[in-house]
C-alpha positions as a Markdown table, in Angstrom:
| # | Residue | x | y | z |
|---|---|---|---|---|
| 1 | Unk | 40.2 | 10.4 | 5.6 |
| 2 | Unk | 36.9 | 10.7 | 3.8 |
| 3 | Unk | 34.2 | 7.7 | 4.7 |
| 4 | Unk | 34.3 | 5.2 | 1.9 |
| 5 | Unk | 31.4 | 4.9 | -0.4 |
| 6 | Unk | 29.0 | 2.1 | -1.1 |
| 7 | Unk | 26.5 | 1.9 | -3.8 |
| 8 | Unk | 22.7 | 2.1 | -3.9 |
| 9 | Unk | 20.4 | 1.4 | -6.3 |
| 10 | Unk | 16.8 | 2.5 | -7.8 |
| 11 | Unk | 15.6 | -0.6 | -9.7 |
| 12 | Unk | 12.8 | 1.4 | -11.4 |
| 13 | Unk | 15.3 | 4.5 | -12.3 |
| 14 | Unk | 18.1 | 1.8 | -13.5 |
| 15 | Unk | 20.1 | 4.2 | -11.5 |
| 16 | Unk | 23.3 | 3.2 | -9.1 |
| 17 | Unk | 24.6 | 5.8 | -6.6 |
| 18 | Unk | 27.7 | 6.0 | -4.9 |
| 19 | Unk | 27.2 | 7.2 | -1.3 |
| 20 | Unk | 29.3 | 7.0 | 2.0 |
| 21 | Unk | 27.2 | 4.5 | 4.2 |
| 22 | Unk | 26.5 | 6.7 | 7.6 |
| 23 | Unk | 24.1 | 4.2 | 8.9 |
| 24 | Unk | 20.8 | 2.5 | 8.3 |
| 25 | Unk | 18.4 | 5.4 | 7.7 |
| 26 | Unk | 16.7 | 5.7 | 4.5 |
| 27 | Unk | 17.6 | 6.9 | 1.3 |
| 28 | Unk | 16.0 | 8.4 | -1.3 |
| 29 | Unk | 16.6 | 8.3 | -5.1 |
| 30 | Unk | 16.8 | 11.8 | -6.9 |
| 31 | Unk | 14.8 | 11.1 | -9.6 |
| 32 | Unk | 11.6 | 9.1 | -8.2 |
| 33 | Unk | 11.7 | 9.8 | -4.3 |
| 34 | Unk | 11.4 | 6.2 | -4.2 |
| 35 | Unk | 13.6 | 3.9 | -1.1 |
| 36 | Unk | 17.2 | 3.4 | -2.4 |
| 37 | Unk | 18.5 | -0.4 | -2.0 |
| 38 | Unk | 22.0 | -0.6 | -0.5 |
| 39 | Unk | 24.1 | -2.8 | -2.5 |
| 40 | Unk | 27.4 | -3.1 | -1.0 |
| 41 | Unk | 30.5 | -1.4 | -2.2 |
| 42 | Unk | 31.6 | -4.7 | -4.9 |
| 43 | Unk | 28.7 | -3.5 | -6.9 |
| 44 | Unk | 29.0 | -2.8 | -10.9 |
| 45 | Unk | 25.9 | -1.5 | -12.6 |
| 46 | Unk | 24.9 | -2.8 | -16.0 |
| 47 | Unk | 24.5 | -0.5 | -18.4 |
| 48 | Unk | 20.6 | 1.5 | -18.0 |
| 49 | Unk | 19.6 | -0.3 | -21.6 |
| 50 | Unk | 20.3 | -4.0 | -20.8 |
| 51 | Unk | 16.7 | -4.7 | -19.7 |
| 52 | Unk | 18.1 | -8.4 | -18.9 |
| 53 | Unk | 20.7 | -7.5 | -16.6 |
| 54 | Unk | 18.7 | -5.4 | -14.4 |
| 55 | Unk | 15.6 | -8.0 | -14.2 |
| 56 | Unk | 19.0 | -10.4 | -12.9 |
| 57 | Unk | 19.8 | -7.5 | -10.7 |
| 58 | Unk | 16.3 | -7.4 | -9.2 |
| 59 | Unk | 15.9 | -11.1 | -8.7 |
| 60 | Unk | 19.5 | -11.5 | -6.8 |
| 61 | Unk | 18.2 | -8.2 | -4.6 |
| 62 | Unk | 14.8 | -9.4 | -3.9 |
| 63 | Unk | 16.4 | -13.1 | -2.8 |
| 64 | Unk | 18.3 | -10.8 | -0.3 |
| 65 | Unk | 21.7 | -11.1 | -1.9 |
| 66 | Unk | 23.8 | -8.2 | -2.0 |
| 67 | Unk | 27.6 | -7.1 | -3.5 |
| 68 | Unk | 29.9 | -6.5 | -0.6 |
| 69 | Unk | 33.4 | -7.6 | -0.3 |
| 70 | Unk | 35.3 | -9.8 | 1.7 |
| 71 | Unk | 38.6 | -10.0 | 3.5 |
| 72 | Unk | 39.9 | -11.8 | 0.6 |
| 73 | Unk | 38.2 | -10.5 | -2.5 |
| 74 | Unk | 35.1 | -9.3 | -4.2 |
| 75 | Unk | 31.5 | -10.3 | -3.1 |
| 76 | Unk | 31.8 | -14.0 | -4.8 |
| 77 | Unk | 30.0 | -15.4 | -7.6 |
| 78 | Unk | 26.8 | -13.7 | -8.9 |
| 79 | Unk | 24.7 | -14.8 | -12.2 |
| 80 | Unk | 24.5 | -12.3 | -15.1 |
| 81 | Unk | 22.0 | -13.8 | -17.8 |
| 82 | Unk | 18.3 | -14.9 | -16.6 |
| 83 | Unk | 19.0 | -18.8 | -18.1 |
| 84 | Unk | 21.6 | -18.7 | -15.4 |
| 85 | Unk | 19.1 | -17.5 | -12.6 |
| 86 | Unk | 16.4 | -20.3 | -14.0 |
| 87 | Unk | 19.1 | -22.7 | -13.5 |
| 88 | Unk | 19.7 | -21.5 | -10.1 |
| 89 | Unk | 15.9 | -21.5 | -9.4 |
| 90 | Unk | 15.2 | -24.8 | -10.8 |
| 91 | Unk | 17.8 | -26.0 | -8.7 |
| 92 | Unk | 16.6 | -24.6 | -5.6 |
| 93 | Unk | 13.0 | -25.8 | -5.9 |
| 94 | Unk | 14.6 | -29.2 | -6.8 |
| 95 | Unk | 17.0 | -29.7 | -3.8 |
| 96 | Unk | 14.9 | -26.8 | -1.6 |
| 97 | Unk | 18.4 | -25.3 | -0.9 |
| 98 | Unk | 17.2 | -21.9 | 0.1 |
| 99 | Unk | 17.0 | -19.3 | -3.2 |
| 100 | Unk | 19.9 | -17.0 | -1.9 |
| 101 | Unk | 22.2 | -19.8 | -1.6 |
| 102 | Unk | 21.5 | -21.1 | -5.0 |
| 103 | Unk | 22.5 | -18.1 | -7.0 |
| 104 | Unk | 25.5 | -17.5 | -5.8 |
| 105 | Unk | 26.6 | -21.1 | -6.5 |
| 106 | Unk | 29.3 | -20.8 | -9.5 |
| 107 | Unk | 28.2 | -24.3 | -10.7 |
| 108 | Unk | 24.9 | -26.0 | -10.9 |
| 109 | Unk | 25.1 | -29.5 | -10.1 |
């Protein structure tokens, strides 16, 4: 049986790349030779024009959150406009819940 595949991502490209994980060590994206991000395998790309959904996609990857599944189900919750990321934000600065935590709340309190 064939490893299974995970995705990584170039956030300058707007690319997404489905690759089996071997590891840790570094990978590099075809187009720029920049450092791939791994993802996890419950990852979706939005489509390469929707400026707004990558700039969501770079926040939630930069906060450390990432798309893998668990034992029951997909990876969760994860915000797709940037009014729900402010939200998120604003509520994190408020309560100083840590920022990862925040956006993967499915309701802002």
């Amino acid at each position: 049986m064939p490893p299974a595949k995970t995705s990584f991502v170039c956030l300058p490209c707007r690319a997404s790349f489905k690759q089996p994980y071997a590891g840790a060590w570094a990978r590099r994206c075809p187009r720029c030779a920049r450092e791939l991000v791994h993802v996890g395998s419950a990852f979706a790309a939005p489509p390469r024009r929707d400026t707004e959904g990558w700039r969501v996609l770079s926040v939630l990857l930069h906060a450390g959150v990432r798309f893998h599944k668990s034992c029951c189900g997909g990876p969760g919750y994860r915000p797709r406009t940037l009014r729900e990321v402010r939200e998120r934000m604003a509520y994190a600065r408020r309560t100083g819940e840590p920022v990862a935590r925040a956006l993967t709340r499915p309701e802002v309190p």
